[in-house]
C-alpha positions in Angstrom: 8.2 -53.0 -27.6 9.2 -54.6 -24.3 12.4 -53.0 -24.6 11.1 -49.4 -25.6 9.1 -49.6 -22.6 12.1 -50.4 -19.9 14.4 -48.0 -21.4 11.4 -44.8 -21.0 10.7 -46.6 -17.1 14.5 -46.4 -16.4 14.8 -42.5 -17.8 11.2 -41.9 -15.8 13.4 -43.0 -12.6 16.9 -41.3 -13.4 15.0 -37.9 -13.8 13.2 -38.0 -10.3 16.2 -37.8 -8.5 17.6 -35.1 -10.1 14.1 -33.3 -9.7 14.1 -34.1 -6.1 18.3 -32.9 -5.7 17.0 -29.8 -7.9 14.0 -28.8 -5.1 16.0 -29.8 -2.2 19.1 -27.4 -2.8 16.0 -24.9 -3.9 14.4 -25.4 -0.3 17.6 -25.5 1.2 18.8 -22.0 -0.1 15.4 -20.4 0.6 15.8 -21.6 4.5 19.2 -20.0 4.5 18.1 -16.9 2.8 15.2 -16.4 5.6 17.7 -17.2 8.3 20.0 -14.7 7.2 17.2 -11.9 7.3 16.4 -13.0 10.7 19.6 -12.8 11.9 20.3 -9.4 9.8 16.9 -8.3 11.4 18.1 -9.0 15.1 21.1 -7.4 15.0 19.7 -4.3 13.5 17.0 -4.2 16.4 20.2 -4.5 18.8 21.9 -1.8 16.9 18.7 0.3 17.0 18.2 -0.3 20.9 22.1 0.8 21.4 20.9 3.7 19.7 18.1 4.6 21.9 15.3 4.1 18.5 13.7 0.7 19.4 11.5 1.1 17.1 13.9 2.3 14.5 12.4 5.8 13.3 15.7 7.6 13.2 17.1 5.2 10.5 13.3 5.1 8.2 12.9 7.5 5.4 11.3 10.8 6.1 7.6 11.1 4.8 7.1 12.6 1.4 5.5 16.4 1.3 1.8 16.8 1.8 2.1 18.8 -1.5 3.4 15.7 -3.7 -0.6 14.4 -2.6 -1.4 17.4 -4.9 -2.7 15.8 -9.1 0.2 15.4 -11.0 -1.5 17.4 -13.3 -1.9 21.0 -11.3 1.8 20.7 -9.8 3.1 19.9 -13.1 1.6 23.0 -14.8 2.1 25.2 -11.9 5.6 24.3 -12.5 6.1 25.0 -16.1 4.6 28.2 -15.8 7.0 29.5 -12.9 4.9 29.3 -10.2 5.6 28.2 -6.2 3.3 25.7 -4.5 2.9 27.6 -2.1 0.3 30.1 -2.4 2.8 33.1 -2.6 1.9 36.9 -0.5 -0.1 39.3 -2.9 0.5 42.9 -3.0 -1.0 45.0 -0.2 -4.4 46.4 -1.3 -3.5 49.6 -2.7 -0.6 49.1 -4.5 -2.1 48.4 -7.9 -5.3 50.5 -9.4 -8.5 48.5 -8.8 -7.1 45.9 -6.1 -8.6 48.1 -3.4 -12.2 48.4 -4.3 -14.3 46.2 -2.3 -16.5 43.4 -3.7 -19.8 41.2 -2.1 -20.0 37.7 -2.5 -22.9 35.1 -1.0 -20.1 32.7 1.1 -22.1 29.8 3.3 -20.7 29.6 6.7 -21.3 27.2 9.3 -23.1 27.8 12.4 -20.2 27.4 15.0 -18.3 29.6 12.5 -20.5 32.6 12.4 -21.5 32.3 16.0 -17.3 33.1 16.6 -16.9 35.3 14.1 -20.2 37.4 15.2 -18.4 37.8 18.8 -15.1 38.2 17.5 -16.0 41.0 15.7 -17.8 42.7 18.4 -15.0 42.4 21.2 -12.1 43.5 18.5 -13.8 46.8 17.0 -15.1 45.2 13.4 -18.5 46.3 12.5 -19.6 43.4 10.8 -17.3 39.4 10.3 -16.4 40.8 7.2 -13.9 42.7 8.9 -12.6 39.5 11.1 -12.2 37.5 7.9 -10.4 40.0 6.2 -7.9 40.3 9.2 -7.6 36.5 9.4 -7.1 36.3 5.1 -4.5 39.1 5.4 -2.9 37.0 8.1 -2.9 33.8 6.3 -1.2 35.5 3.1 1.7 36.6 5.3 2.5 33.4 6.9 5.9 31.1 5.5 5.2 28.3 2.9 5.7 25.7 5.5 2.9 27.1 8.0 0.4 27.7 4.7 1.0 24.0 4.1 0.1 23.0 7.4 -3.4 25.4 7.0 -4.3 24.6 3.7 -3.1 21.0 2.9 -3.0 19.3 6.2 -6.8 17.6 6.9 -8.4 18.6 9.5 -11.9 17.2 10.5 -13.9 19.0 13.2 -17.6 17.8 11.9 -17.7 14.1 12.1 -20.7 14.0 14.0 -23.9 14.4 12.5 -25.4 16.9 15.6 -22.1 19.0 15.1 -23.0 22.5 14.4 -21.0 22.3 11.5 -23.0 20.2 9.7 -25.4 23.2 8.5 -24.5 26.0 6.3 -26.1 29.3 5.4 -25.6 32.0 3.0 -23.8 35.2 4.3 -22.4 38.5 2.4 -19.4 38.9 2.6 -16.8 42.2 1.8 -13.5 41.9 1.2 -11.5 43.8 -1.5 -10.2 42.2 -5.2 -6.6 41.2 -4.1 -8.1 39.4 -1.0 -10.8 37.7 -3.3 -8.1 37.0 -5.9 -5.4 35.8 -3.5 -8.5 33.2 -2.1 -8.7 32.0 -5.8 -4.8 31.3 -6.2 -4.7 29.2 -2.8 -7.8 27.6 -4.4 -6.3 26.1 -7.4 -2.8 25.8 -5.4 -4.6 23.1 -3.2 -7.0 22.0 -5.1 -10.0 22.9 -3.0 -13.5 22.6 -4.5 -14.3 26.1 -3.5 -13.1 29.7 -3.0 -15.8 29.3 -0.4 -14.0 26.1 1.4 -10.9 28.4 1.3 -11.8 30.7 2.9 -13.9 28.3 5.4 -10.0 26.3 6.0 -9.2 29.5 7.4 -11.7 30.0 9.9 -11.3 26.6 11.2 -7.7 26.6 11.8 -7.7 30.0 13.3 -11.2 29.7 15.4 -9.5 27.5 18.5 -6.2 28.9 17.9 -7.9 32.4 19.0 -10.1 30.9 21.5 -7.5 29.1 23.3 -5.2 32.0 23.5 -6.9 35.8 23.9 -3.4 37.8 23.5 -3.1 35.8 20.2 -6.7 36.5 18.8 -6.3 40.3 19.4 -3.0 40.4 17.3 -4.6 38.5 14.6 -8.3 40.2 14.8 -7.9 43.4 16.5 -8.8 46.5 14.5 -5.9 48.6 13.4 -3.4 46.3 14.8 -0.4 45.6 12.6 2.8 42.9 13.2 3.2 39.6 14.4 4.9 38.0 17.0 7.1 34.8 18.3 4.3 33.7 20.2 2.0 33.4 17.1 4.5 31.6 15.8 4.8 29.2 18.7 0.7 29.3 18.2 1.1 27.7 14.7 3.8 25.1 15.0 1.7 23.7 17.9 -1.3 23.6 15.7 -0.5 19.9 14.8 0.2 18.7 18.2 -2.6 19.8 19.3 -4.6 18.1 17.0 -7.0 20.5 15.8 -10.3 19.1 15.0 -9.3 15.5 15.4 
């Protein structure tokens, strides 16, 4: 018994050694590893000063499309079925039977919204805001995919506060014809909005301090009977983001 009992000590002691070599070399490889990636890390800062990027943005990956946000779900089908992401143009009113005719719906608007499009409407010839929002819909359908992302996908957030005029909605008629309606609808499921009416409410409030900011621009967007669009709108929209609307 004496015997068993020496020979399990003595095998006890051989095997903390080699347990203690074992999680040294372990410890010693992960101290090399980490001085590596310092060292890696250093000279990649140094390469990235040389450069001119400190802060190393040239060499990072670009940021994925607001549109891959969108439920796998809705882009997937939308796919399948042959369709763009992009809410595509429609046809002009009158160039199929029925698109034309006009149609009423109860839309709730914000205060600060009516109060522009009620004084837009009376300095650019429009008897009522139906007019103005059809001008700014029409508008909106004719831009390229990327400014439609940047108006319908890109959030915007202009009624934090809880005094904000935007905070209160009411109920207003509003005319515009079928396509228009039906082109709102597309954009709706396109984007995945809750609402035809926040549709059509995204595109009031990215318009709205484009126009008041810039009077020439308004007019070409808003004006009765005025058709075409120009570089400067252009400009108008790709400064939209630096300008952080709403922020």
């Amino acid at each position: 018994g004496v015997s068993s009992t020496a020979g399990l000590n003595s095998g006890a002691g051989m095997a903390n050694p080699v347990r203690n070599a074992l999680l040294a070399d372990l410890l010693k490889q992960a101290e090399q590893a980490k001085l590596k990636r310092d060292k890696d890390k250093v000279h990649q800062q140094a390469r990235d000063l040389a450069a001119g990027d400190p802060l190393g943005i040239l060499r990072k990956p670009a940021l994925a499309s607001p549109l891959n946000k969108l439920p796998q779900s809705t882009t997937m089908v939308k796919s399948q079925q042959g369709y763009d992401s992009t809410p595509p143009k429609t046809l002009p009113p009158d160039a199929t039977a029925g698109n034309a005719e006009v149609q009423t719906k109860s839309i709730p608007l914000t205060l600060d919204e009516i109060e522009w499009l009620t004084s837009v409407a009376a300095r650019t010839g429009h008897a009522a805001i139906s007019g103005v929002l059809r001008r700014l819909v029409q508008w909106a359908n004719t831009e390229n995919p990327e400014a439609k992302k940047k108006i319908f996908l890109q959030i915007r957030c202009r009624r934090c506060s809880a005094g904000a005029k935007g905070g209160v909605k009411t109920q207003h008629d509003l005319e515009l014809t079928n396509t228009e309606w039906q082109w709102l609808m597309n954009v709706k499921e396109r984007c995945n909005h809750a609402t035809v009416d926040k549709t059509l409410r995204i595109i009031v409030d990215f318009y709205m301090p484009l126009c008041k900011s810039d009077p020439d621009f308004e007019k070409k967007v808003v004006q009765a009977g005025w058709n075409g669009k120009s570089d400067r709108h252009q400009d108008a929209v790709t400064a939209a983001g630096a300008r952080a609307l709403g922020a």
